[in-house]
C-alpha positions in Angstrom: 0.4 22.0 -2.4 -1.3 22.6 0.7 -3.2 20.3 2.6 -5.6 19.0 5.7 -5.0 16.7 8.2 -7.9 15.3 9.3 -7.7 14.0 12.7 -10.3 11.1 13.5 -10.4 9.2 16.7 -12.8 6.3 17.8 -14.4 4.8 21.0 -13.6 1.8 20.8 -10.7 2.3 18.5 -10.8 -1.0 16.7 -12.0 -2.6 14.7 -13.3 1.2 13.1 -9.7 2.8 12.4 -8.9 0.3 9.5 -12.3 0.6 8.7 -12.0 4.1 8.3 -8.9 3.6 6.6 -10.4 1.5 4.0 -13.7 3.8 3.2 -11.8 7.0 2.9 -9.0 5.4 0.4 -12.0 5.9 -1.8 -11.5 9.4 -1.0 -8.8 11.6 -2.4 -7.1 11.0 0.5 -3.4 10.4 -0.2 -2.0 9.0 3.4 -3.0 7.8 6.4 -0.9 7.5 10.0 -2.3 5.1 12.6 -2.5 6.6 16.3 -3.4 5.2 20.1 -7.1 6.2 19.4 -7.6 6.7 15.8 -6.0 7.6 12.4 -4.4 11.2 10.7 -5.6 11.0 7.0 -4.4 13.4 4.8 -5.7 14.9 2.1 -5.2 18.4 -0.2 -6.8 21.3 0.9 -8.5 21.6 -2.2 -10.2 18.4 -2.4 -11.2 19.0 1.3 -15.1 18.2 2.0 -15.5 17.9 5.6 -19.2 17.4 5.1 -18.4 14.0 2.9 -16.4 12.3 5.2 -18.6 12.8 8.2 -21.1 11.5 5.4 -19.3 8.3 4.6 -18.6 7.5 7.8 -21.9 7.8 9.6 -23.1 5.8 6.8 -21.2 3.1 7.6 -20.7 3.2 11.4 -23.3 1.7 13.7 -23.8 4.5 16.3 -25.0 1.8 18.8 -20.9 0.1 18.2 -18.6 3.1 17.8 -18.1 6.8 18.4 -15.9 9.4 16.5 -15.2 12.6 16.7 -13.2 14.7 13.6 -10.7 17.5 13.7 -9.3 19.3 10.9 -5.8 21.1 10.9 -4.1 23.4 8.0 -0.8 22.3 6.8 1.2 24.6 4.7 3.3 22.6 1.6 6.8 23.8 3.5 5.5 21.7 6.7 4.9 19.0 5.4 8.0 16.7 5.2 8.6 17.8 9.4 5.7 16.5 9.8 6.4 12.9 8.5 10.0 13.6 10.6 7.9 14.1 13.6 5.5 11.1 12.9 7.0 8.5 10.9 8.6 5.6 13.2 11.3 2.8 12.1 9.5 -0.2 10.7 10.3 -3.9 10.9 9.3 -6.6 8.9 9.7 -9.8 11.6 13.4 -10.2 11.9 14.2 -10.0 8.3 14.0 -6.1 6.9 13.5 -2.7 8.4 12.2 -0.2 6.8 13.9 3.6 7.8 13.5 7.2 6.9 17.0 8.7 6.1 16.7 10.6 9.7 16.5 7.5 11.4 19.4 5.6 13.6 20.6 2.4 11.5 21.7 1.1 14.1 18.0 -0.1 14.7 17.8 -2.3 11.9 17.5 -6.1 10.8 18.9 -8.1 8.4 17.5 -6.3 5.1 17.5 -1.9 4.6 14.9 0.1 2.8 15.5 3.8 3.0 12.9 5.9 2.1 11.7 9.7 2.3 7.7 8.7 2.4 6.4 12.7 1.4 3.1 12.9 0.4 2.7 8.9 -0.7 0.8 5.8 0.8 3.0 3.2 2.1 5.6 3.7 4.6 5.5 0.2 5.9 3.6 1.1 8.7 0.4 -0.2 7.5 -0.3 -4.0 7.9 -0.7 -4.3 4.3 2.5 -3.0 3.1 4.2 -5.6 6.0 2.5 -8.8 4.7 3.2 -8.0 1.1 7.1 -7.6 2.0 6.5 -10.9 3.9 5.4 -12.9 1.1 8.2 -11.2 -0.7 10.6 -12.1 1.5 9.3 -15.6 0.8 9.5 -16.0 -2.6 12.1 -16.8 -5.4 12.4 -13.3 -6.9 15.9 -13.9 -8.7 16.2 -13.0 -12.3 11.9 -12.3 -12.1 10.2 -9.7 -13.8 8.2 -8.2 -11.7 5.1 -5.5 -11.7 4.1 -3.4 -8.8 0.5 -1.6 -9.1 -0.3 0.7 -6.8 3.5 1.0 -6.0 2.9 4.2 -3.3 6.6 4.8 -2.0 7.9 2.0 -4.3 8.7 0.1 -1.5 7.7 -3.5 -2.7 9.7 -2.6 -6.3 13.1 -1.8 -4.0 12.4 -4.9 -2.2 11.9 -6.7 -5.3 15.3 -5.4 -7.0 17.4 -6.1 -3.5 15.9 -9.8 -3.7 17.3 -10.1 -6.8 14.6 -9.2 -9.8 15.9 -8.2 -13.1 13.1 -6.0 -14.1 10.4 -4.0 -12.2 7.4 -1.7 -13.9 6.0 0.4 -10.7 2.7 2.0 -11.7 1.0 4.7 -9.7 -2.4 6.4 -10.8 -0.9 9.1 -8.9 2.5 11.6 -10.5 3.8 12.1 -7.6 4.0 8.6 -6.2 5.6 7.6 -9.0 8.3 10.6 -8.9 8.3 9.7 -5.0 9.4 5.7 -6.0 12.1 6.8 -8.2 13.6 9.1 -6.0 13.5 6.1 -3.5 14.4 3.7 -5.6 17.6 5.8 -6.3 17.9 6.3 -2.5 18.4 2.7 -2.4 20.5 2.3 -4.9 18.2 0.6 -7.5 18.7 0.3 -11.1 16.1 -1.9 -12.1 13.0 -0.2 -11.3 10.9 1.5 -14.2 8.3 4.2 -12.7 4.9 4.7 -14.7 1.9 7.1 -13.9 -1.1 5.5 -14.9 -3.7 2.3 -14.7 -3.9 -0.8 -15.7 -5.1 0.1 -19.2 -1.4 1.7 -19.3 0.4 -1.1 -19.3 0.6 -3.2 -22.9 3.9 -5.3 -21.6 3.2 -9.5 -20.4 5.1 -12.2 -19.5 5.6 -11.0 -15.7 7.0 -13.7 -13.7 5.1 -11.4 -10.1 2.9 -9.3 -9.9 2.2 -7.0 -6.6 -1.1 -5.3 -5.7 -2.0 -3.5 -2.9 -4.5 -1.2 -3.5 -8.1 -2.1 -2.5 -10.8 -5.0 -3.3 -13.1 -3.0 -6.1 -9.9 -1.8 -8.0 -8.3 -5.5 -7.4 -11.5 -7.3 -8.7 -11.5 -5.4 -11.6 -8.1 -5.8 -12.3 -8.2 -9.7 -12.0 -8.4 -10.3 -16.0 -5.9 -8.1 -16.8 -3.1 -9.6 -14.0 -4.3 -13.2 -15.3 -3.5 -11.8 -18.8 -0.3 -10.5 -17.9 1.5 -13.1 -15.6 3.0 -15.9 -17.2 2.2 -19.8 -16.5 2.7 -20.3 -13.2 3.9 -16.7 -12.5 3.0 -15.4 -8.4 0.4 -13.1 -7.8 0.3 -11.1 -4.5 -2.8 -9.2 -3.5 -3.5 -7.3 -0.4 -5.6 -4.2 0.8 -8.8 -5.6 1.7 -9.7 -6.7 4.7 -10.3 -10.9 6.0 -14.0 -10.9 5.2 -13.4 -9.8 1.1 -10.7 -12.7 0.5 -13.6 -15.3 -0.5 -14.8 -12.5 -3.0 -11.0 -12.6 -4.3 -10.6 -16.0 -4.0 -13.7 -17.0 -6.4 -12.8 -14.0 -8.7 -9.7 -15.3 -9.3 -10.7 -18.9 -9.9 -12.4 -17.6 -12.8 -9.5 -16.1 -14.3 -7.6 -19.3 -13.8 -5.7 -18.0 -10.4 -5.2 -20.8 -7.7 -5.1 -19.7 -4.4 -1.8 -20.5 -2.7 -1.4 -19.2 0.4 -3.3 -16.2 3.0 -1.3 -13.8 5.5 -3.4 -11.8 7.8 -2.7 -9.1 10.4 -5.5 -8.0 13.1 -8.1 -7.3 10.3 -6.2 -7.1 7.1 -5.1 -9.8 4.7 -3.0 -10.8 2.1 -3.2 -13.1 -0.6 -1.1 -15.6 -3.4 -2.4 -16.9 -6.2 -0.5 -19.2 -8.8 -1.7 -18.7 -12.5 -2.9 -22.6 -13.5 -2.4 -22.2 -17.6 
């Protein structure tokens, strides 16, 4: 598959790139790489409409706060793992996990190892989200758990989950080739215990999960609230992130309604995290 990289930079910078992040997720954009003065974003040259993102963003972009300016560059399907080579840097996780590309020195890393090859999938650890989801992880009892991962990208928070110690991990993906890009990770890193599934919510008929992970974005999170409540058993964890600060009250009260307590909130620079404890 071919595809675009969409180069976007912004004056100021932030808060607009995570902004930017966030609207074109909505997008069929599959992944983004944060630079000194913008974002690459990534997306199939089919589904390419130039005219729609400079749509969405002036929409939402006060021209008396930002600037932006957007360049578009070919990438053939044969360039496009140099091109995460070239781009994709060592990761760590505070002082506890570091997450690598298989090209990378491991001499670099902390305590913990996640090796992955990233391709074409959302979350190499270098977004904030991915980071405060592996810290609350990192956290948490996850021995003997069963655990389920939506939105599971490069599957890194299910091969975190296995190395911690769960017993049994469902990692769902809307998208095929996430999921084929988690297994092949997962078997990278030596993980047995990870099941990979393409599809939604409506997909998965299993219960009694002891954690479940979501990082995916507040409108697919909201509506997925009823059916993680359904799913979790008493006082099983659940771990949202991929909204920014400002929607957590939004998730917050949501989640009260589906008898979810709110635990505990991570944030980095604009981005937050949540835990919530199912109550009955």
């Amino acid at each position: 598959m071919d595809y675009i990289e969409l180069s976007i930079n912004f004056e100021p910078r932030d808060p607009w790139a995570d902004i930017a992040i966030a609207l074109l997720s909505e997008l069929p954009f599959e992944s983004f790489i944060e630079t000194e003065t913008g974002i690459l974003a990534y997306i199939p040259a089919l589904s390419f409409d130039k005219e729609e993102v400079q749509k969405v963003l002036s929409e939402n972009f006060p021209k008396d706060e930002v600037h932006f300016s957007i360049k578009d560059r070919f990438i053939e399907q044969e360039n496009w793992n140099a091109k995460w080579e070239s781009d994709f840097e060592p990761v760590h996780v505070g002082e506890e996990l570091s997450i690598l590309a298989p090209f990378h020195d491991k001499t670099l890393a902390k305590k913990r190892i996640i090796e992955i090859m990233p391709k074409m999938s959302f979350g190499t650890g270098h977004h904030q989200t991915t980071r405060l989801m592996c810290s609350f992880l990192l956290e948490e009892d996850v021995n003997s758990k069963k655990v389920l991962d939506m939105g599971t990208g490069t599957g890194i928070l299910a091969i975190l989950s296995e190395q911690l110690g769960a017993t049994s991990i469902l990692a769902v993906d809307i998208e095929d080739w996430s999921v084929e890009n988690t297994l092949e990770n997962a078997e990278r890193n030596a993980c047995s215990k990870i099941e990979g599934r393409c599809g939604d919510i409506d997909s998965i008929g299993e219960k009694d999960y002891d954690i479940i992970l979501a990082n995916i974005n507040r409108n697919i999170l909201l509506r997925h609230l009823p059916s993680y409540s359904e799913k979790l058993t008493k006082n099983g964890i659940l771990f949202l992130s991929g909204f920014f600060n400002s929607d957590s009250e939004d998730l917050k009260q949501a989640a009260a309604k589906e008898g979810l307590s709110f635990v505990d909130q991570k944030s980095e620079e604009n981005w937050c995290a949540l835990k919530f404890e199912k109550s009955n």
